[in-house]
MARFITOR-703228 format. One record per residue: residue number from 1; residue in three letters; x, y, z of N, C-alpha, C in turn; chain. Coordinates in pm, 1 decimal. Each point is the difference from the previous one (the first is absolute). Layout:
N
@i:NUM aa:ALA n_px:X n_py:Y n_pz:Z ca_px:X ca_py:Y ca_pz:Z c_px:X c_py:Y c_pz:Z ch:A
...
END
This chain:
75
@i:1 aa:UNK n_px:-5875.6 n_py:-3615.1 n_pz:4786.7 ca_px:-73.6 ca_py:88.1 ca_pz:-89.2 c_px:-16.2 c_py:135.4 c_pz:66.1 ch:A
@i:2 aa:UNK n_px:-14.3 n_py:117.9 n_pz:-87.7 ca_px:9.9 ca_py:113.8 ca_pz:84.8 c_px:-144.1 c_py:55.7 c_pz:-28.7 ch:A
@i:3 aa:UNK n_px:-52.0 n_py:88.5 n_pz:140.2 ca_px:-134.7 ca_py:77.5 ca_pz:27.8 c_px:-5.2 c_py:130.2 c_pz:-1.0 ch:A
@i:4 aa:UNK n_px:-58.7 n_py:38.1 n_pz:-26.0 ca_px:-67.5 ca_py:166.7 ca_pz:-37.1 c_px:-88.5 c_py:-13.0 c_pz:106.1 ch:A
@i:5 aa:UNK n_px:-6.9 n_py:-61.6 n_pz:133.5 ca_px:-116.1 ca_py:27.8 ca_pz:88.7 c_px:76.3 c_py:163.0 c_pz:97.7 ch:A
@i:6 aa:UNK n_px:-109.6 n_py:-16.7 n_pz:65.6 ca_px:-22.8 ca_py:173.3 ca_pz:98.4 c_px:-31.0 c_py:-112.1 c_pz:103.2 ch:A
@i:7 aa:UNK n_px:93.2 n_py:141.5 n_pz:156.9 ca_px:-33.9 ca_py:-64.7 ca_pz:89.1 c_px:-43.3 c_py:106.6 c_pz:97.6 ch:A
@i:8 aa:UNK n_px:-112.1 n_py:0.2 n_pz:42.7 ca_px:-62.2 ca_py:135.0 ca_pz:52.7 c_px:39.6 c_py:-38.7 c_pz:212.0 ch:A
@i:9 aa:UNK n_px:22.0 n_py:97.8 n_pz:23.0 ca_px:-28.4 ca_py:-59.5 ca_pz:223.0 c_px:-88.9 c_py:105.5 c_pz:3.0 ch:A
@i:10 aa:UNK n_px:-90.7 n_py:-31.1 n_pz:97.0 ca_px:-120.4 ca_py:38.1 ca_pz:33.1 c_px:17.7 c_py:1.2 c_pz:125.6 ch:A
@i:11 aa:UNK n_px:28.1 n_py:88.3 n_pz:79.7 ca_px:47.4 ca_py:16.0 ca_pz:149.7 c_px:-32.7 c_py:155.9 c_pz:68.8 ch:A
@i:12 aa:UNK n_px:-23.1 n_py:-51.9 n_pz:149.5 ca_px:2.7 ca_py:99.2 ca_pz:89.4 c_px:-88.0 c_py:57.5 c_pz:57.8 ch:A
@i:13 aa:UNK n_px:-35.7 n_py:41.9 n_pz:99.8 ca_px:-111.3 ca_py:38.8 ca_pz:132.9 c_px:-146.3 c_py:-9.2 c_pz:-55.0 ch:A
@i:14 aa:UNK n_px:-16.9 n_py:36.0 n_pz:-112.1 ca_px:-84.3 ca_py:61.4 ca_pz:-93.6 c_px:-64.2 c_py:-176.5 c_pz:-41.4 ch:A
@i:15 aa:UNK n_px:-74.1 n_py:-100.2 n_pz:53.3 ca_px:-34.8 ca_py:-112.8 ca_pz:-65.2 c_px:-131.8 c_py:16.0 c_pz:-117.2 ch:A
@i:16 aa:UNK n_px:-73.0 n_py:147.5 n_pz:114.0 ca_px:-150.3 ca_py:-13.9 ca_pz:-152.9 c_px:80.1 c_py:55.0 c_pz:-149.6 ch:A
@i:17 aa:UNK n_px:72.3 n_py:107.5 n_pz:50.9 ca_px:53.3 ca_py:55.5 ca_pz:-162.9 c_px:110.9 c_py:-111.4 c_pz:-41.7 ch:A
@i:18 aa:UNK n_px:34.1 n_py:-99.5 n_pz:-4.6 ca_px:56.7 ca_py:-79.6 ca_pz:-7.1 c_px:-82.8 c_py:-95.8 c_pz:-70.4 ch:A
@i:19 aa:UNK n_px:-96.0 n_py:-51.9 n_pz:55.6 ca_px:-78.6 ca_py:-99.2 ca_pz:-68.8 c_px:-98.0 c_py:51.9 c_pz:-61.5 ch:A
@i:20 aa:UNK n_px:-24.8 n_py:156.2 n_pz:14.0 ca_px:-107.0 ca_py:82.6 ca_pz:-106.1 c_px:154.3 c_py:-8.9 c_pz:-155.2 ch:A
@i:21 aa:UNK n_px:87.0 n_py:40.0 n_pz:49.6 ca_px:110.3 ca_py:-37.4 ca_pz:-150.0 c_px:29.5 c_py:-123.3 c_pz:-31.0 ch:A
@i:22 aa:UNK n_px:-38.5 n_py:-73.4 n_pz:68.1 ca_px:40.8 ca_py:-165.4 ca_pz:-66.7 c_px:-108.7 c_py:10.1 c_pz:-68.2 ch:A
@i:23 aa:UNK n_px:-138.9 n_py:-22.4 n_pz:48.3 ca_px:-108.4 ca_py:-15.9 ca_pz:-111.8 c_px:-30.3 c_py:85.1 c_pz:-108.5 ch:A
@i:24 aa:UNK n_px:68.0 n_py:112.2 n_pz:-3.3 ca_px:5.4 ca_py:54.3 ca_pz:-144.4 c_px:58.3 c_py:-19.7 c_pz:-101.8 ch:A
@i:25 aa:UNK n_px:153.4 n_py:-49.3 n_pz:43.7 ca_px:111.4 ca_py:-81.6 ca_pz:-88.7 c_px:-104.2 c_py:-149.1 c_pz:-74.5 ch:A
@i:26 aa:UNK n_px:-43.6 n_py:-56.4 n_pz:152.8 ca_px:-119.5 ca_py:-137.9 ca_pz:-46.0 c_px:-90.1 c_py:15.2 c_pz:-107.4 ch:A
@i:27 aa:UNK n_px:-77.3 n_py:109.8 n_pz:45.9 ca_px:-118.9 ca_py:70.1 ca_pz:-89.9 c_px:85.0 c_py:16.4 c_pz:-180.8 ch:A
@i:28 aa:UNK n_px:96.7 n_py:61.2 n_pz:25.6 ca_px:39.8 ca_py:93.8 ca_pz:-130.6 c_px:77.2 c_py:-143.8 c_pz:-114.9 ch:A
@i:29 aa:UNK n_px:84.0 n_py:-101.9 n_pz:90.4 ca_px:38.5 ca_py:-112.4 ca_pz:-50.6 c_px:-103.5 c_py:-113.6 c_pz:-72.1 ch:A
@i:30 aa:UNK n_px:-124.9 n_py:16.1 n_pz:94.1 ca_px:-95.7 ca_py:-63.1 ca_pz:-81.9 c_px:-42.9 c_py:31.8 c_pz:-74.6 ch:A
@i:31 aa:UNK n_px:-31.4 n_py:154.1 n_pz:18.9 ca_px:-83.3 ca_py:80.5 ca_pz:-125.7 c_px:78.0 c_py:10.9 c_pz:-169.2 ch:A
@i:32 aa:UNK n_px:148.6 n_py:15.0 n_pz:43.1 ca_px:87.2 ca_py:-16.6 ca_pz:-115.6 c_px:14.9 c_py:-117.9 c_pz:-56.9 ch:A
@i:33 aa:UNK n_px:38.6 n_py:-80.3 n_pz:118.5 ca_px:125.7 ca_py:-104.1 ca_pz:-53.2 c_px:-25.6 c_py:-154.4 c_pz:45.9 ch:A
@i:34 aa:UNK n_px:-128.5 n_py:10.2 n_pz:46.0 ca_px:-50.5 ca_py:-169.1 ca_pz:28.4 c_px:-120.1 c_py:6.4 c_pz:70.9 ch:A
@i:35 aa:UNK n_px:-128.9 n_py:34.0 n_pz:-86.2 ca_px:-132.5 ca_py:-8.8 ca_pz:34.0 c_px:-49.3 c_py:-119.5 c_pz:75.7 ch:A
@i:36 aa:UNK n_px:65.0 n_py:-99.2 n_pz:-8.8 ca_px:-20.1 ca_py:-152.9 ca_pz:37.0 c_px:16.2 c_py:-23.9 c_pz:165.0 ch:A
@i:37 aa:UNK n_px:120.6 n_py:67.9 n_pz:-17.0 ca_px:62.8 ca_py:1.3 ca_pz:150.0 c_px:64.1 c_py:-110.3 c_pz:51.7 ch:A
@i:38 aa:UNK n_px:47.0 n_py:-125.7 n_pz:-127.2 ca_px:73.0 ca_py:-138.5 ca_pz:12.8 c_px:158.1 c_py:91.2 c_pz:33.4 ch:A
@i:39 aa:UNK n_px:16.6 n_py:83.8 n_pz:-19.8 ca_px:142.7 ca_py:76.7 ca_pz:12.5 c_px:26.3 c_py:63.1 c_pz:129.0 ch:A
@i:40 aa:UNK n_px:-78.0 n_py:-29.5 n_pz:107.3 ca_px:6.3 ca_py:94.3 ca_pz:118.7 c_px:17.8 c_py:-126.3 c_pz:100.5 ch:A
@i:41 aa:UNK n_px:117.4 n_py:23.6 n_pz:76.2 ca_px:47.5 ca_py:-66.7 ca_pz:87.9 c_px:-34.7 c_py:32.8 c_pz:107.4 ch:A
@i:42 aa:UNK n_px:-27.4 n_py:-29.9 n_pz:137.2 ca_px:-3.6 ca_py:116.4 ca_pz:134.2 c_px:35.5 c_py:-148.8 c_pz:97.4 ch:A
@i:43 aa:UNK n_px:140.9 n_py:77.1 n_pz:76.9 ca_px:82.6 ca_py:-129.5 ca_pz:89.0 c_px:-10.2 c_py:86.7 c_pz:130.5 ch:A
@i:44 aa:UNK n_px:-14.2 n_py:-75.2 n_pz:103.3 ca_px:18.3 ca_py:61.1 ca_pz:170.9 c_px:189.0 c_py:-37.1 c_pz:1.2 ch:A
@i:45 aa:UNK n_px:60.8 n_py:144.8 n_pz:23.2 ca_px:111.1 ca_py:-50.7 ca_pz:18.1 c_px:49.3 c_py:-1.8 c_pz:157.4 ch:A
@i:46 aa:UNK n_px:-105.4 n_py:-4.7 n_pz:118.6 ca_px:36.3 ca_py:-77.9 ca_pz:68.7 c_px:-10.1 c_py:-141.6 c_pz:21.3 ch:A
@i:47 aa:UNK n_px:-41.5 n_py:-82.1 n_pz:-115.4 ca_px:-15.7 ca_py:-141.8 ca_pz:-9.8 c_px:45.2 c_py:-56.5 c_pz:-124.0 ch:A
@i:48 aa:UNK n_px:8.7 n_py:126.5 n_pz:-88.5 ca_px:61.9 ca_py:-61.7 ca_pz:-89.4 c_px:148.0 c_py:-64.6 c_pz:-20.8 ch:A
@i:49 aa:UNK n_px:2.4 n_py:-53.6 n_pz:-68.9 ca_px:204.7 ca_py:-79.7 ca_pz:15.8 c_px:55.2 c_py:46.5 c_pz:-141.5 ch:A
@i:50 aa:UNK n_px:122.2 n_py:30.6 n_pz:16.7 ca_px:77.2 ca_py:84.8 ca_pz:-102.8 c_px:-49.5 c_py:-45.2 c_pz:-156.0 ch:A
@i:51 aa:UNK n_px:-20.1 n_py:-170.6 n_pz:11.3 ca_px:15.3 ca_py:-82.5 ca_pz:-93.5 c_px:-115.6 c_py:39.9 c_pz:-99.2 ch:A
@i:52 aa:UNK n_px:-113.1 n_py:60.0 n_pz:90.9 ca_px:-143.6 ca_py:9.2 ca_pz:-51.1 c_px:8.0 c_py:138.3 c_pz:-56.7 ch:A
@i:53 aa:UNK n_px:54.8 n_py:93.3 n_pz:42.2 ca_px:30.8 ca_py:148.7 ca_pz:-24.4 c_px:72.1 c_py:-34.2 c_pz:-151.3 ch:A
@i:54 aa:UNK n_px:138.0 n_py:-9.8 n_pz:61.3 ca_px:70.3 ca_py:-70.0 ca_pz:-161.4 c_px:-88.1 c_py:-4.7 c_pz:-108.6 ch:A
@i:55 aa:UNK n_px:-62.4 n_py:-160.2 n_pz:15.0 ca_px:-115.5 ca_py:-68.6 ca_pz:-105.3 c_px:-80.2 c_py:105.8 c_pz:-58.6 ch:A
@i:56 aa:UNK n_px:-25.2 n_py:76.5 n_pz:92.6 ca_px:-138.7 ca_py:67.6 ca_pz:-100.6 c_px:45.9 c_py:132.7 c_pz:-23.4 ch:A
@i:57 aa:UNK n_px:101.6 n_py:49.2 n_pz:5.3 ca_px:84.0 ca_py:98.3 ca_pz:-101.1 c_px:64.3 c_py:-85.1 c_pz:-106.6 ch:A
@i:58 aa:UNK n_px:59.1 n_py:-69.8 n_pz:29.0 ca_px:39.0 ca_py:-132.2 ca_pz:-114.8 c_px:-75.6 c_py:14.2 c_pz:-107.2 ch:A
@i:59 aa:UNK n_px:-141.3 n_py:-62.0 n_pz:66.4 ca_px:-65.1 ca_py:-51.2 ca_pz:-128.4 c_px:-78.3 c_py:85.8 c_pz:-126.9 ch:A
@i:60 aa:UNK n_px:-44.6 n_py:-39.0 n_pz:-99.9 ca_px:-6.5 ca_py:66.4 ca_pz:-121.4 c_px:-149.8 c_py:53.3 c_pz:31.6 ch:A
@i:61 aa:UNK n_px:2.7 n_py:102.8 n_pz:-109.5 ca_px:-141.9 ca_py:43.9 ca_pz:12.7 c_px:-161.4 c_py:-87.8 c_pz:-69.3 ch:A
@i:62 aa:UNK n_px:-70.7 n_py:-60.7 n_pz:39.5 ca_px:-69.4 ca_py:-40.7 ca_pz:-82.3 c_px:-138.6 c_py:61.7 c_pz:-110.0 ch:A
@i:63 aa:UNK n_px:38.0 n_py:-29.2 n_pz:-123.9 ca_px:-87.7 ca_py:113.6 ca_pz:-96.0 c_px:-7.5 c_py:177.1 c_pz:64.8 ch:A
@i:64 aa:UNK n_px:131.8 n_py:59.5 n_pz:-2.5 ca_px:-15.3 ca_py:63.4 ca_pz:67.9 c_px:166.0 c_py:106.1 c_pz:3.6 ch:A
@i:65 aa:UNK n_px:67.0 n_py:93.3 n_pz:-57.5 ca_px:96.8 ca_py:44.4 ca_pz:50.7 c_px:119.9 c_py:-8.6 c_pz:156.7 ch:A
@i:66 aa:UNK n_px:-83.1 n_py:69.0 n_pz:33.4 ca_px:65.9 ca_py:-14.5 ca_pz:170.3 c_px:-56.3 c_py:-104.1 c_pz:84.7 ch:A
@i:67 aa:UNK n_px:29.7 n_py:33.3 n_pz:142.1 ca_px:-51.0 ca_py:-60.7 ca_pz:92.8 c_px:8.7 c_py:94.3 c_pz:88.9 ch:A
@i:68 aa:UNK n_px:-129.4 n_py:-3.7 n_pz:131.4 ca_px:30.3 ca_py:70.4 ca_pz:101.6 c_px:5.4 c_py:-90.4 c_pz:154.0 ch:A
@i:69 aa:UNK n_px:113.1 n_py:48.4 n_pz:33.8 ca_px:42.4 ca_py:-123.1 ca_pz:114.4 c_px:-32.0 c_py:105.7 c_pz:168.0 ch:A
@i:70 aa:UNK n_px:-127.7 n_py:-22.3 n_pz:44.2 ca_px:32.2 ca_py:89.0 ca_pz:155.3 c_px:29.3 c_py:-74.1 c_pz:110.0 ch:A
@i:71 aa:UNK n_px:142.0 n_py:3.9 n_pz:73.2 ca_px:13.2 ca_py:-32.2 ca_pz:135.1 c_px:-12.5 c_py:112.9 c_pz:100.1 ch:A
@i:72 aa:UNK n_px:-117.4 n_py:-65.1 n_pz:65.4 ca_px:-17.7 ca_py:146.6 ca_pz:122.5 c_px:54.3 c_py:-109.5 c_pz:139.7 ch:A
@i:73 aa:UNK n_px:1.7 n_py:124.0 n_pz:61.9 ca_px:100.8 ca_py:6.1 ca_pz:105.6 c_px:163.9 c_py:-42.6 c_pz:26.2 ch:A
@i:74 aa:UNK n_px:55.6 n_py:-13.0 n_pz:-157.4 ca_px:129.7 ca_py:-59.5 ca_pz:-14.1 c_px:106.9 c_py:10.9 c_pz:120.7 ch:A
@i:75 aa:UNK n_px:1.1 n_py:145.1 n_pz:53.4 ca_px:116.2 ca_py:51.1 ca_pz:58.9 c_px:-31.7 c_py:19.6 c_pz:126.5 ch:A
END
C-alpha cells in the first residue's frame, strides 16, 4: 500500500534547538491532528530494533489521520 508520510532528521551540535523543534512539531500535531495523543509514538533508537521502528510507521492511525512516529538518537 502506498504513504503520503513526511520524514523530518532532526540533527546536529545544536540538541536544545533540536528538541525545542521536536516539541513544536509534537505540540502543533496534537493541537491539529490528534488531541488524544493515541497517535504519538516515541522509540529510543539506540534500543530500538528495526522491527519496532518498521511496526510503528507501519501501523494505521487510530481515530485519527496521521501518525507521529519519534526515534531520537537514531544515527
Amino acid at each position: 500500500s502506498g504513504s503520503n508520510g513526511m520524514i523530518l532528521f532532526l540533527y546536529g551540535e545544536d540538541s536544545y534547538r533540536s528538541l525545542k523543534k521536536l516539541e513544536e512539531i509534537r505540540a502543533k500535531f496534537l493541537r491539529d491532528l490528534d488531541p488524544s495523543g493515541l497517535n504519538v509514538t516515541e522509540l529510543d533508537g539506540d534500543t530500538a530494533e528495526v522491527g519496532d521502528i518498521q511496526a510503528a510507521l507501519a501501523s494505521a492511525p487510530f481515530l485519527a489521520k496521521k501518525r507521529l512516529v519519534v526515534v531520537k538518537g537514531a544515527l
